[in-house]
C-alpha positions as CSV (number, residue, x, y, z in Angstrom):
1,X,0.0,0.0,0.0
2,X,1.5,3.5,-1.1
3,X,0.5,6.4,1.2
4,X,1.2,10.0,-0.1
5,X,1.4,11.7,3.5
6,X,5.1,10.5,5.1
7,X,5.6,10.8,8.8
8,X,8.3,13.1,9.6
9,X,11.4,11.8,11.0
10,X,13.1,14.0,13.7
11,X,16.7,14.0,13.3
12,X,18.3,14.5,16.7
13,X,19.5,13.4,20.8
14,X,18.2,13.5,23.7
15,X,19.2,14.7,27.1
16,X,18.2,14.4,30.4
17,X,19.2,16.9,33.2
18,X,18.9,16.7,36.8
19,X,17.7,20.5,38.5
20,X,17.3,22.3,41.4
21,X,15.2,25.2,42.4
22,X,12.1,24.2,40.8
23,X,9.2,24.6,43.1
24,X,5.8,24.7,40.9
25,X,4.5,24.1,37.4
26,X,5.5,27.1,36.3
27,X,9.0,26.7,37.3
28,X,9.1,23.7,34.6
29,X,7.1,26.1,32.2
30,X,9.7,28.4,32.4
31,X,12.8,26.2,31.6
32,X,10.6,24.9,28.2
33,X,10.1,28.3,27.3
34,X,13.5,29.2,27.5
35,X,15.0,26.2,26.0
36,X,12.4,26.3,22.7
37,X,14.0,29.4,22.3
38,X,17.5,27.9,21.9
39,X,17.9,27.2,17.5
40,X,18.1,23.7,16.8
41,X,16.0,22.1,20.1
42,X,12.9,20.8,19.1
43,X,10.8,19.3,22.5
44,X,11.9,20.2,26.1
45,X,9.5,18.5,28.5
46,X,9.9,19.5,32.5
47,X,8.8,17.8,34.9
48,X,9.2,20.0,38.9
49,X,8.1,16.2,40.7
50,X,11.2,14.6,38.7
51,X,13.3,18.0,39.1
52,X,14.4,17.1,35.7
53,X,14.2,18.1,32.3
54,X,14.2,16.0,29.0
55,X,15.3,17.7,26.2
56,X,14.8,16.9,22.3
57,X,17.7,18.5,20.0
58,X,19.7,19.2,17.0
59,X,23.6,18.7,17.5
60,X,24.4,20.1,14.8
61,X,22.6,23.4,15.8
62,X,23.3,23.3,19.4
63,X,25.2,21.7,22.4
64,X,24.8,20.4,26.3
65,X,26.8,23.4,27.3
66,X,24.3,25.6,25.7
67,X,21.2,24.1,26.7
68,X,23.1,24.4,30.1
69,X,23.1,27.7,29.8
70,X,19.5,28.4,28.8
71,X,18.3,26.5,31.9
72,X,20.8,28.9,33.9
73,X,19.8,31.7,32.3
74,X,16.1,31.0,33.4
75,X,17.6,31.4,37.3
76,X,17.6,27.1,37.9
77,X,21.0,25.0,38.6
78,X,21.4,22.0,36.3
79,X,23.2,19.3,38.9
């Protein structure tokens, strides 16, 4: 069976980092926002319970030290 609609493959790693100084859902709201905003990541997913963020990216566009720095930048410590 042919189908003209193909699923789109994301091309990418993934990361998983340990935080501190999340307290609500907003906290984890906050780190997605600001690392969507880095070029080349394509999901973050944060999760205050789990104090952890998964993150979805492009290599080639971007690195751990900068997605580092994003979650930084949004005032939490990546342990």
């Amino acid at each position: 069976m042919f189908s003209l609609f193909k699923k789109k493959t994301i091309q990418g790693e993934d990361v998983v980092f340990k935080l501190s100084g999340l307290h609500c859902s907003s906290c984890a709201m906050s780190i997605d926002n600001a690392l969507e905003e880095v070029d080349g990541v394509q999901e973050a997913v944060t999760s205050y319970a789990k104090a952890e963020t998964k993150v979805s990216f492009d290599p080639k566009k971007t690195s751990h030290e900068e997605l580092k720095r994003a979650i930084q930048g949004a005032g939490y410590q990546v342990l």
